[in-house]
Each structure stands twice: as C-alpha cells, then as structure tokens.
ROZA-751471 format. One record per atom (N, C-alpha, C, O): atom name; x, y, z; residue in three letters; residue number from 1. Coordinates in Angstrom, 3 decimals, padded with zeros to 6 digits. Example, Ala and Ser with C-alpha at 12.3 -4.5 7.8 and 13.67 -1.06 7.14 Angstrom:
NODE  atom      east     north        up  res    n
NODE     N   013.190  -005.690   007.800  ALA    1
NODE    CA   012.300  -004.500   007.800  ALA    1
NODE     C   013.200  -003.300   007.800  ALA    1
NODE     O   014.236  -003.319   008.465  ALA    1
NODE     N   012.850  -002.250   007.080  SER    2
NODE    CA   013.670  -001.060   007.140  SER    2
NODE     C   012.900   000.030   007.870  SER    2
NODE     O   013.409   001.138   008.039  SER    2
//
This chain:
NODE  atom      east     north        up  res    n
NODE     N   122.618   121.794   121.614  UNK    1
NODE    CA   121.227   121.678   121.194  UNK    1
NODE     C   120.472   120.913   122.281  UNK    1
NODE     O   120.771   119.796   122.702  UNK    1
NODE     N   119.865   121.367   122.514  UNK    2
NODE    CA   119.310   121.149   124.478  UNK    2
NODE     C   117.856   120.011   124.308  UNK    2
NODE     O   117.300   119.399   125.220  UNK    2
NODE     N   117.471   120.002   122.646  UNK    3
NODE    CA   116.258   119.410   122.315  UNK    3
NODE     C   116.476   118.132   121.102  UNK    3
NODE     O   117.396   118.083   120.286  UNK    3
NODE     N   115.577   117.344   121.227  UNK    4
NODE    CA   116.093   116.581   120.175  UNK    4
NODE     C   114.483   116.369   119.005  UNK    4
NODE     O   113.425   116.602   119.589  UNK    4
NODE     N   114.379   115.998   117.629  UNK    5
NODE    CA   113.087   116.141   117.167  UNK    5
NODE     C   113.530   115.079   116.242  UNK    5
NODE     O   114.679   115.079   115.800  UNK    5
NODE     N   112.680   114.191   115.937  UNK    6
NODE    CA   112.509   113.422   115.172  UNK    6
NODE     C   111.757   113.377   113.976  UNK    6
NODE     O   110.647   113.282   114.499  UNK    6
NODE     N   111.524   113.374   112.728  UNK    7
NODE    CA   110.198   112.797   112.212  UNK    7
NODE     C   111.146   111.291   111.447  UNK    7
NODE     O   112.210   111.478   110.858  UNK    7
NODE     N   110.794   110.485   111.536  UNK    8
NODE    CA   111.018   109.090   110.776  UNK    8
NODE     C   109.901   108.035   110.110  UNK    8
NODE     O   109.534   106.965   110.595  UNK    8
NODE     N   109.401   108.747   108.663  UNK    9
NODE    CA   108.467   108.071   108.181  UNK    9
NODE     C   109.380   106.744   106.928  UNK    9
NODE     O   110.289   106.934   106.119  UNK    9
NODE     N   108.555   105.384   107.319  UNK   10
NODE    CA   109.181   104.105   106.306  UNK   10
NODE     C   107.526   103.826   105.751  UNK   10
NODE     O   106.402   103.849   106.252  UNK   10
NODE     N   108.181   103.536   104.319  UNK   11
NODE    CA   107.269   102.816   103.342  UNK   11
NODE     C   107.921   101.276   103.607  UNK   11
NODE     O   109.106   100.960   103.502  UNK   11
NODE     N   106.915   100.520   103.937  UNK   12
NODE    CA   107.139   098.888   103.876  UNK   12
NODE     C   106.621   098.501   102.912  UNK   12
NODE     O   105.545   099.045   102.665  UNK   12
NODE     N   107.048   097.547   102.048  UNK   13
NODE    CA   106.607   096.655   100.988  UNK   13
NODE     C   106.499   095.271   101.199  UNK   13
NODE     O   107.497   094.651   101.565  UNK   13
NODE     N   105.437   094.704   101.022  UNK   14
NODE    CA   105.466   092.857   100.971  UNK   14
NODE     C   103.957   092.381   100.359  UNK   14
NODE     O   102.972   093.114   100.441  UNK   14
NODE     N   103.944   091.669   100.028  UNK   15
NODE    CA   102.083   090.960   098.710  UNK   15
NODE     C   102.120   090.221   099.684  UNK   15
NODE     O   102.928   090.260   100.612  UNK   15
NODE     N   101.182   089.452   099.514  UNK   16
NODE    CA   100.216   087.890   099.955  UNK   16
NODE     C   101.296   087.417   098.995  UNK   16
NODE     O   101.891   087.909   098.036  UNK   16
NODE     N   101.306   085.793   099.913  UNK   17
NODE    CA   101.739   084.835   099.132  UNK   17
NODE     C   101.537   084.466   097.639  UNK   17
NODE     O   100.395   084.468   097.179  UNK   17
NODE     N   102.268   084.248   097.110  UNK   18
NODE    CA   102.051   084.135   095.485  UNK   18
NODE     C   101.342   084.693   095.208  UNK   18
NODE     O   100.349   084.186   094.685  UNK   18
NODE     N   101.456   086.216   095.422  UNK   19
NODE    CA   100.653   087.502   095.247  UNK   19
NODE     C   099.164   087.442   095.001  UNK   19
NODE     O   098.659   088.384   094.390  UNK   19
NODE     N   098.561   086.651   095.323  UNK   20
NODE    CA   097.183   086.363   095.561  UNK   20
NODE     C   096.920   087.533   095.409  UNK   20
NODE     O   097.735   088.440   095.575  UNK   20
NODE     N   095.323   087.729   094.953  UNK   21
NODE    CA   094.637   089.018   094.893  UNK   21
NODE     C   093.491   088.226   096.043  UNK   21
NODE     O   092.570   087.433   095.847  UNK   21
NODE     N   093.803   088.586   096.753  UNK   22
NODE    CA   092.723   088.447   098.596  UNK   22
NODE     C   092.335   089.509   099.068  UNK   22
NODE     O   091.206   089.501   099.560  UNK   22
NODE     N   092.773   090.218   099.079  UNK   23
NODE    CA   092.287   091.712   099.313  UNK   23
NODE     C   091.515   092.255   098.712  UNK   23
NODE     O   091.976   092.955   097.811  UNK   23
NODE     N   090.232   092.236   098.848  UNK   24
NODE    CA   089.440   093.047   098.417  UNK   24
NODE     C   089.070   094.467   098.857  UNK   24
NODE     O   089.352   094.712   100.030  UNK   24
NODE     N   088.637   095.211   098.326  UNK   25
NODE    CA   088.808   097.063   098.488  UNK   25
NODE     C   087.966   097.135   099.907  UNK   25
NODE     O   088.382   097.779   100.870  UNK   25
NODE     N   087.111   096.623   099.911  UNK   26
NODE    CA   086.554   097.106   101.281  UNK   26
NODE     C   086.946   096.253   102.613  UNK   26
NODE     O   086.246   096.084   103.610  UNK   26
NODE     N   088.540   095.657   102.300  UNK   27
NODE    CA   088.923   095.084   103.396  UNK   27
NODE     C   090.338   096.188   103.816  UNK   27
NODE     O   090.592   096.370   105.007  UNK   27
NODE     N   090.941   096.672   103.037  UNK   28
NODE    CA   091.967   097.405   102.935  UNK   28
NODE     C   091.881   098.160   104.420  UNK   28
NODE     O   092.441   097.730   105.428  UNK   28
NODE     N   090.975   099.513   104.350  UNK   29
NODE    CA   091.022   099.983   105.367  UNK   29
NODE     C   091.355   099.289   106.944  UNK   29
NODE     O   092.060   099.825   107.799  UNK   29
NODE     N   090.796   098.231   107.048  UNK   30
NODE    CA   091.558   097.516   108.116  UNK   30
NODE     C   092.872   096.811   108.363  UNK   30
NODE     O   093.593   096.618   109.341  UNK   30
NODE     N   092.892   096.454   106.860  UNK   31
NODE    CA   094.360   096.113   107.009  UNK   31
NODE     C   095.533   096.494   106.960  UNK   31
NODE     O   096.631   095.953   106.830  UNK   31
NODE     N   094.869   098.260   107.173  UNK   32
NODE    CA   096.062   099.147   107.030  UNK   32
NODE     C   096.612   099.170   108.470  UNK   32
NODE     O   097.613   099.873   108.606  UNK   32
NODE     N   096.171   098.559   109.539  UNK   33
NODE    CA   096.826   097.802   111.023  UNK   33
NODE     C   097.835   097.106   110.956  UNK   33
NODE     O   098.706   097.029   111.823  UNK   33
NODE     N   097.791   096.298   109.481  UNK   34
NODE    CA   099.238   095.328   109.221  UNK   34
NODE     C   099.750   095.787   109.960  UNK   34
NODE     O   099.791   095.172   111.026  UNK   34
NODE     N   100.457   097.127   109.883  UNK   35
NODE    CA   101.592   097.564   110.343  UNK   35
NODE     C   101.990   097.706   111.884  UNK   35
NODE     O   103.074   097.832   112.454  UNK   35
NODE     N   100.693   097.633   112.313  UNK   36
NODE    CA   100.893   097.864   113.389  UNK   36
NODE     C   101.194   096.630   114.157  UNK   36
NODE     O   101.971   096.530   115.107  UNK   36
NODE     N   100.303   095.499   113.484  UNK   37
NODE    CA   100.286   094.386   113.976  UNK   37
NODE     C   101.502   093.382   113.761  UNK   37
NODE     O   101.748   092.446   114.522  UNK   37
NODE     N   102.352   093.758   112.427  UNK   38
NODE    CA   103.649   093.693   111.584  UNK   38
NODE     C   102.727   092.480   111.145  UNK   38
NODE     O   101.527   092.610   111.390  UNK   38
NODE     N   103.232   091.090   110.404  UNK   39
NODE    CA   102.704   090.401   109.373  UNK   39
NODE     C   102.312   088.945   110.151  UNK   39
NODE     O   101.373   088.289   109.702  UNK   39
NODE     N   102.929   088.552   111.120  UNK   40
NODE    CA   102.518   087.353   112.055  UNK   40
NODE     C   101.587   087.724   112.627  UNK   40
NODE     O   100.833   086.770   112.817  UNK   40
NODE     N   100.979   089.167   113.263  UNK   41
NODE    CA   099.724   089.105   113.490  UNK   41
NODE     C   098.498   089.596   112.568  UNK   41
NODE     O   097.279   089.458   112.676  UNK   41
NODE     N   099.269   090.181   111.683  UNK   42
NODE    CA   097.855   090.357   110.506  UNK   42
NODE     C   097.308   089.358   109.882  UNK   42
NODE     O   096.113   089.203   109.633  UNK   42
NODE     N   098.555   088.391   109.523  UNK   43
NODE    CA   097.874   087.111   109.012  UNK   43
NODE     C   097.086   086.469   109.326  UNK   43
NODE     O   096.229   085.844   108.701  UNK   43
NODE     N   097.425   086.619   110.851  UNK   44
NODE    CA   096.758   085.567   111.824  UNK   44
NODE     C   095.195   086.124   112.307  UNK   44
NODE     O   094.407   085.282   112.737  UNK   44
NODE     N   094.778   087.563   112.223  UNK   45
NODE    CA   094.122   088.007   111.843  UNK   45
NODE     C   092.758   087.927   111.124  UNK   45
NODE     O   091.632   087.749   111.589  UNK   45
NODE     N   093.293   088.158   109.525  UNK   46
NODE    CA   093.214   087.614   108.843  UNK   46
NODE     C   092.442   086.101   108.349  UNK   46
NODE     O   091.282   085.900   107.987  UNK   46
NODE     N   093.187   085.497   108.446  UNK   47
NODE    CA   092.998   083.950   108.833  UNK   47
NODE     C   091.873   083.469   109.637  UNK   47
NODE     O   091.193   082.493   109.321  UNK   47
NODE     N   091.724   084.067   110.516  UNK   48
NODE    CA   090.781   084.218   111.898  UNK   48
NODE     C   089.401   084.386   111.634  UNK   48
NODE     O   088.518   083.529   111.640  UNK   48
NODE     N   089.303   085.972   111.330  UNK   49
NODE    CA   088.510   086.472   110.342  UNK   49
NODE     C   087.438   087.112   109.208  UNK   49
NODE     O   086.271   087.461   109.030  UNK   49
NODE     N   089.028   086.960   108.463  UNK   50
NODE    CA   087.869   087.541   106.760  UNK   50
NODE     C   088.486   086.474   106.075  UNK   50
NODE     O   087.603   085.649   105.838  UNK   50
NODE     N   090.052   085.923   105.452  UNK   51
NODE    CA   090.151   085.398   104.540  UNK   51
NODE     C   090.749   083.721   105.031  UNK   51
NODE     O   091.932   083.710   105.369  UNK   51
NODE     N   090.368   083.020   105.058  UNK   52
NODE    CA   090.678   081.852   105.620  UNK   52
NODE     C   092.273   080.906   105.377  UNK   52
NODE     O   092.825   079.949   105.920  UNK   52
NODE     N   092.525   081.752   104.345  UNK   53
NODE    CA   093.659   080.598   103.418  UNK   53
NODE     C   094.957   081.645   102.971  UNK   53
NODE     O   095.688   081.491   101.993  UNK   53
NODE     N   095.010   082.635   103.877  UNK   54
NODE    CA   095.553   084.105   103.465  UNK   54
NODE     C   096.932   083.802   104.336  UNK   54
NODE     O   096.899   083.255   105.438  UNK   54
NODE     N   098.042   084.198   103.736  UNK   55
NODE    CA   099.469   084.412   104.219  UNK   55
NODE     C   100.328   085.205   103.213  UNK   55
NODE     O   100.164   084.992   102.011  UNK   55
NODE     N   101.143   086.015   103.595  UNK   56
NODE    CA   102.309   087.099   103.228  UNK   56
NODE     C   103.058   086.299   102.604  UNK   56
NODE     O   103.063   085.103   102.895  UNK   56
NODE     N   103.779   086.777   101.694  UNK   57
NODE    CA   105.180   085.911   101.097  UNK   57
NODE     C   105.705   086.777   102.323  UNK   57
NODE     O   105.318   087.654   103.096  UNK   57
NODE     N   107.054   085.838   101.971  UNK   58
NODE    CA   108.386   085.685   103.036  UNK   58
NODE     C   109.200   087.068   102.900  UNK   58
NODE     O   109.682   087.414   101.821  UNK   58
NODE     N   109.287   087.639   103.780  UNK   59
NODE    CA   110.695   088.792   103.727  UNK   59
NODE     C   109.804   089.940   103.058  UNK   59
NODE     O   108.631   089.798   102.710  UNK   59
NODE     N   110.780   091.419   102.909  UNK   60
NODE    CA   110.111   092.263   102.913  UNK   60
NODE     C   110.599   093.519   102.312  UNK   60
NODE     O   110.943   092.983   101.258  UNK   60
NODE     N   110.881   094.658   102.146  UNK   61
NODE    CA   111.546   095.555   101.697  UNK   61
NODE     C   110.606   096.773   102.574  UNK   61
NODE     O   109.388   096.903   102.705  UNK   61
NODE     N   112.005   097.738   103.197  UNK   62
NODE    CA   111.441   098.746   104.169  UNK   62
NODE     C   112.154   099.973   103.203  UNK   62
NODE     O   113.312   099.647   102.941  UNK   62
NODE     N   111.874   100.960   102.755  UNK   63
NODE    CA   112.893   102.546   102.600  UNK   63
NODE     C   112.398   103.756   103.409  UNK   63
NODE     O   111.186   103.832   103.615  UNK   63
NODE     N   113.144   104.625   103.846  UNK   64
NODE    CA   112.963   105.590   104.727  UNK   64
NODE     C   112.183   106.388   103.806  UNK   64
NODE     O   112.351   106.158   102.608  UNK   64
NODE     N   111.487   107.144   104.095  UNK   65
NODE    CA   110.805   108.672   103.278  UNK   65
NODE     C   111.047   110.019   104.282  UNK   65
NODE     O   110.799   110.301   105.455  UNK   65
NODE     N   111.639   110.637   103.192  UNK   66
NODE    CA   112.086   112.058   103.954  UNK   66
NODE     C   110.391   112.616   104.132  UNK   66
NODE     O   109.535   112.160   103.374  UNK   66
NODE     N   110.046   113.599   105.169  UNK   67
NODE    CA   109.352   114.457   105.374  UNK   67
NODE     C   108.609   115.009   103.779  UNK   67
NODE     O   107.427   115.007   103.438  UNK   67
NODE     N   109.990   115.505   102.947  UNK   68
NODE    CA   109.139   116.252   101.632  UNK   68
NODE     C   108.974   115.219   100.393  UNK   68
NODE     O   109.008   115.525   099.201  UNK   68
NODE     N   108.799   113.994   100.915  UNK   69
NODE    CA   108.535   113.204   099.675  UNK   69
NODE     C   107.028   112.099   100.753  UNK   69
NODE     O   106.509   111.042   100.395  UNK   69
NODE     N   106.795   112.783   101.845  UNK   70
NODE    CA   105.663   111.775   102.415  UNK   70
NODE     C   103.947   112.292   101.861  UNK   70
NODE     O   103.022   111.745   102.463  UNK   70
NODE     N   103.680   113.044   101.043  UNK   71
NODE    CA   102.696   113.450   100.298  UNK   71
NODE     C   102.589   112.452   099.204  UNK   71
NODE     O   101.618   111.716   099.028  UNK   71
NODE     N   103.617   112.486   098.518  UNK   72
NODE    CA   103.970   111.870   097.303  UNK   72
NODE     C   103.442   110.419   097.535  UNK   72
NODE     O   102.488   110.010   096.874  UNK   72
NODE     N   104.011   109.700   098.399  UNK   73
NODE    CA   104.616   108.171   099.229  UNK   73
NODE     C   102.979   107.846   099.345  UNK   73
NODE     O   102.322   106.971   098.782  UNK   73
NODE     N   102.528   108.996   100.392  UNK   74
NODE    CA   100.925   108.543   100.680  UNK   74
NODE     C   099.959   108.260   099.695  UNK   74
NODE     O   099.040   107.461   099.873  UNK   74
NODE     N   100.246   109.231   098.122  UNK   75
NODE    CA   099.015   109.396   097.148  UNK   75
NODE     C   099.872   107.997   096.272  UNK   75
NODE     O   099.167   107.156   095.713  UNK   75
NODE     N   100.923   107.911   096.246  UNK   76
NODE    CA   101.483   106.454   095.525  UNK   76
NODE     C   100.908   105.457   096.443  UNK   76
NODE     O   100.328   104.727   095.638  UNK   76
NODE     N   100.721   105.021   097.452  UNK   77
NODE    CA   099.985   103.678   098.257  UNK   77
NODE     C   098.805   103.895   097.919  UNK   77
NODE     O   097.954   103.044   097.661  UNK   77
NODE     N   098.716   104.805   097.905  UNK   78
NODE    CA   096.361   104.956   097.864  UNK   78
NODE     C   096.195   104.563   096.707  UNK   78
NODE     O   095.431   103.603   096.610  UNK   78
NODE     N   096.794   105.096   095.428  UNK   79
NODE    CA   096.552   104.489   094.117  UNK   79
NODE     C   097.509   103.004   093.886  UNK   79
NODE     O   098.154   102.813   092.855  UNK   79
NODE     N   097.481   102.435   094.555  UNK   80
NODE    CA   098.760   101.549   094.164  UNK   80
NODE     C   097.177   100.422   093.274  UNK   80
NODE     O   097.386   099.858   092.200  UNK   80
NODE     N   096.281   100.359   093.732  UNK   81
NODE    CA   095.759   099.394   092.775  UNK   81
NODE     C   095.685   099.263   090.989  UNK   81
NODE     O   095.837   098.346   090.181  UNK   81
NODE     N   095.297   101.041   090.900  UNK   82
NODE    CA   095.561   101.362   089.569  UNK   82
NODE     C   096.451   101.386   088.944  UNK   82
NODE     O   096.444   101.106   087.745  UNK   82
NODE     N   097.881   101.878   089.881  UNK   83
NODE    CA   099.398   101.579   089.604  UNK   83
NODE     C   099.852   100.058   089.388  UNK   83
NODE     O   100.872   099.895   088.719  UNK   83
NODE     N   099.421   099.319   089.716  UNK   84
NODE    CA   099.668   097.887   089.570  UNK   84
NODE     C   099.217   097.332   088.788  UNK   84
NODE     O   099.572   096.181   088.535  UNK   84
NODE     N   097.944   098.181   087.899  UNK   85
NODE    CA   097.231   097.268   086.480  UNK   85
NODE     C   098.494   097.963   085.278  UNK   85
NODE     O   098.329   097.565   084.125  UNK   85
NODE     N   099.223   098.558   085.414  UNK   86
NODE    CA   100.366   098.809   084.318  UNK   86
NODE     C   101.589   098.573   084.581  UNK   86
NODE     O   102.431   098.345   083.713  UNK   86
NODE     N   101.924   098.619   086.427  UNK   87
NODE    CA   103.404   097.618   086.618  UNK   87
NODE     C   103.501   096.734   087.349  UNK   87
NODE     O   103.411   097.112   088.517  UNK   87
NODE     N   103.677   095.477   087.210  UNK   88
NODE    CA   103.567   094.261   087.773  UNK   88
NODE     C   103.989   094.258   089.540  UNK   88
NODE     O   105.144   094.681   089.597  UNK   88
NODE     N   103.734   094.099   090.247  UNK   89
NODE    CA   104.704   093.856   091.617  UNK   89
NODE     C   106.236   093.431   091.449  UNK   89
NODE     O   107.121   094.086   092.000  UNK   89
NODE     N   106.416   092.701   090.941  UNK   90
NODE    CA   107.632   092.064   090.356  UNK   90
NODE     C   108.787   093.269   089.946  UNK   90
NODE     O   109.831   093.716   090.422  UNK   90
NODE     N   108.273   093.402   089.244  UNK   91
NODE    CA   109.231   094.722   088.164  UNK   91
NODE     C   109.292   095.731   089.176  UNK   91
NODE     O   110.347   096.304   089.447  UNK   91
NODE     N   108.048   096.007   089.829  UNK   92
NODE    CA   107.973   097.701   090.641  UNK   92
NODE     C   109.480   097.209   091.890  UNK   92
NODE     O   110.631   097.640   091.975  UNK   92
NODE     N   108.689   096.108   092.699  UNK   93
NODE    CA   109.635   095.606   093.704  UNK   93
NODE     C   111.288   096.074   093.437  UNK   93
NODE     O   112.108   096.750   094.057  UNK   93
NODE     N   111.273   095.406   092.313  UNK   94
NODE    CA   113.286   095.369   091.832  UNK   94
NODE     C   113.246   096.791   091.644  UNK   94
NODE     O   113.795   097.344   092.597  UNK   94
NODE     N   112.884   097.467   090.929  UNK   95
NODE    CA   112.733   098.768   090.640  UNK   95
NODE     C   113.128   099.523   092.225  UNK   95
NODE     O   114.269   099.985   092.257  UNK   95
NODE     N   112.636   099.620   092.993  UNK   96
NODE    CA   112.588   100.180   094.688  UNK   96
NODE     C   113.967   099.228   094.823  UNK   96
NODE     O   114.833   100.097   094.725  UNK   96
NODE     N   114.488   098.300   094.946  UNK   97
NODE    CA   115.303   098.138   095.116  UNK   97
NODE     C   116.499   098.417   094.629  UNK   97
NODE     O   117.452   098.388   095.408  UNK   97
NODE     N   116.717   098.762   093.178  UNK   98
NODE    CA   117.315   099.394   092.346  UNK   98
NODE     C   117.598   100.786   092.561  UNK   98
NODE     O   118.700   101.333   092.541  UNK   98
NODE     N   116.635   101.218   092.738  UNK   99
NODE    CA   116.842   102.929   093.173  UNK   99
NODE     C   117.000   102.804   094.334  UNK   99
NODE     O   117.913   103.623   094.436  UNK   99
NODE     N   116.843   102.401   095.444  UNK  100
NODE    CA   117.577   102.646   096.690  UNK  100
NODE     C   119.096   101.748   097.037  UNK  100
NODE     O   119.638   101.400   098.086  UNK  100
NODE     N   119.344   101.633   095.969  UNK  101
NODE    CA   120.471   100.909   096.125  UNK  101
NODE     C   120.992   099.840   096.886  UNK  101
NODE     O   122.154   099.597   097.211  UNK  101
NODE     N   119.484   098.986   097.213  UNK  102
NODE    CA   119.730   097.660   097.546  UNK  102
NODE     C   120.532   096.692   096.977  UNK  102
NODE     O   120.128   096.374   095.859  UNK  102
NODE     N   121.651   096.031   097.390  UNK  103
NODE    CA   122.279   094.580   097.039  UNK  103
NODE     C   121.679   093.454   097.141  UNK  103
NODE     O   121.834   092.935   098.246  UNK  103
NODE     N   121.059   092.883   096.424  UNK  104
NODE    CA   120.061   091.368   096.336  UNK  104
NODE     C   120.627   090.797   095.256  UNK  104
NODE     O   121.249   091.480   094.442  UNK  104
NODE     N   120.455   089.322   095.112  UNK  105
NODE    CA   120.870   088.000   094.486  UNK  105
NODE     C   119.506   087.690   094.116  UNK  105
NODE     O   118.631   087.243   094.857  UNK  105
NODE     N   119.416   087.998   092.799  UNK  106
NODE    CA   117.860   087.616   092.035  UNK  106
NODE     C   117.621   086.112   092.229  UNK  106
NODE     O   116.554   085.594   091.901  UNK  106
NODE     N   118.437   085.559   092.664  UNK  107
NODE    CA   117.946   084.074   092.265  UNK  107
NODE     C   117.088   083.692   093.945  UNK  107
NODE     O   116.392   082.697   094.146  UNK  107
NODE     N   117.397   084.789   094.963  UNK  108
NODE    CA   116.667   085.072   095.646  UNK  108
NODE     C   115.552   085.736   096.358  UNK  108
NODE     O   115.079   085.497   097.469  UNK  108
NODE     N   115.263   086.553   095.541  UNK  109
NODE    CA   114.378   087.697   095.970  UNK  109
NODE     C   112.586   087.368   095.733  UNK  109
NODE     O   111.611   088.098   095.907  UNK  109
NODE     N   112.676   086.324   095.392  UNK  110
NODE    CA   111.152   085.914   094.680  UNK  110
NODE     C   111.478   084.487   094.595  UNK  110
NODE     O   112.351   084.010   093.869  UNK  110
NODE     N   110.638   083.781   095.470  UNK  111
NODE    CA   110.499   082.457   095.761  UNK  111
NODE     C   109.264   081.547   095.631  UNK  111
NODE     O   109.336   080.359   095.949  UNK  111
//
C-alpha cells in the first residue's frame, strides 16, 4: 500500500473549575480555540481578556470518534447546553467513562 490516509477525530472533555457557569453563549465561539490553544493557554487567555477569575478543573478525558459517529459527536457538543439542563456534568462525565471503558478510582476523578 504505497499511500497512507488518516482521518483521527477526538472529543475532549473538561468544565471550568468547580464547574462555574463563566461561559456565556456569546463567548463560546471563541473559545472553541481552547483546543487549539489546549487549557494553559486558554485560560490564560481568558483571564487576560473576558473573564478575570476563570480556570479549568484539573485533568481531562479525551475518546477517539470514528469518522461515522463525527455528525452525531458535532450536533451532541452544539447542544450540550440544553443537554446539561437534564444531565449533570458529573453523571454524563462517569457515564463517557463507563462506556469507553475507562479504569478510574472515584475517590479521584472529581476534586
């Protein structure tokens, strides 16, 4: 096979510190750079600024998304605000970890 092709799409997961609601809707669109910037420079960002007192909780949860589930992945982040007034971060979090068959020590995962 003389060629090689990639596609490798990841959903990252992580809140604001003590899940603060700091984010307001018409800040989102920019902070969809997080990623680019990963979380030491968004914060810092951030901080800089729009929100003065703003930091990530610690650590993070990454899962791969195949190609035929990245439709799905995209319209689940876009609604995640409405998705989150019926499942807590908490519960959803373990949940993703549960189904991807992460090994975690609850007495660690939320600090």
């Amino acid at each position: 096979m003389p060629h090689t092709y990639v596609a490798s799409y990841h959903h990252c997961i992580f809140s604001t510190k003590d899940r603060q609601k700091l984010l307001a809707k018409e800040l989102r669109p920019d902070v969809s750079r997080a990623m680019q910037l990963i979380k030491g420079g968004s914060s810092h960002w951030l901080r800089n600024e729009k929100i003065k007192k703003f930091g990530w909780q610690e650590g993070f949860a990454a899962f791969s998304v195949s190609t035929s589930q990245l439709s799905k992945t995209i319209e689940y982040i876009d609604g995640q605000e409405e998705h989150h007034k019926k499942v807590d971060f908490k519960t959803e979090y373990l949940e993703f970890l549960k189904k991807n068959n992460v090994e975690y020590d609850p007495r660690y995962v939320f600090d």
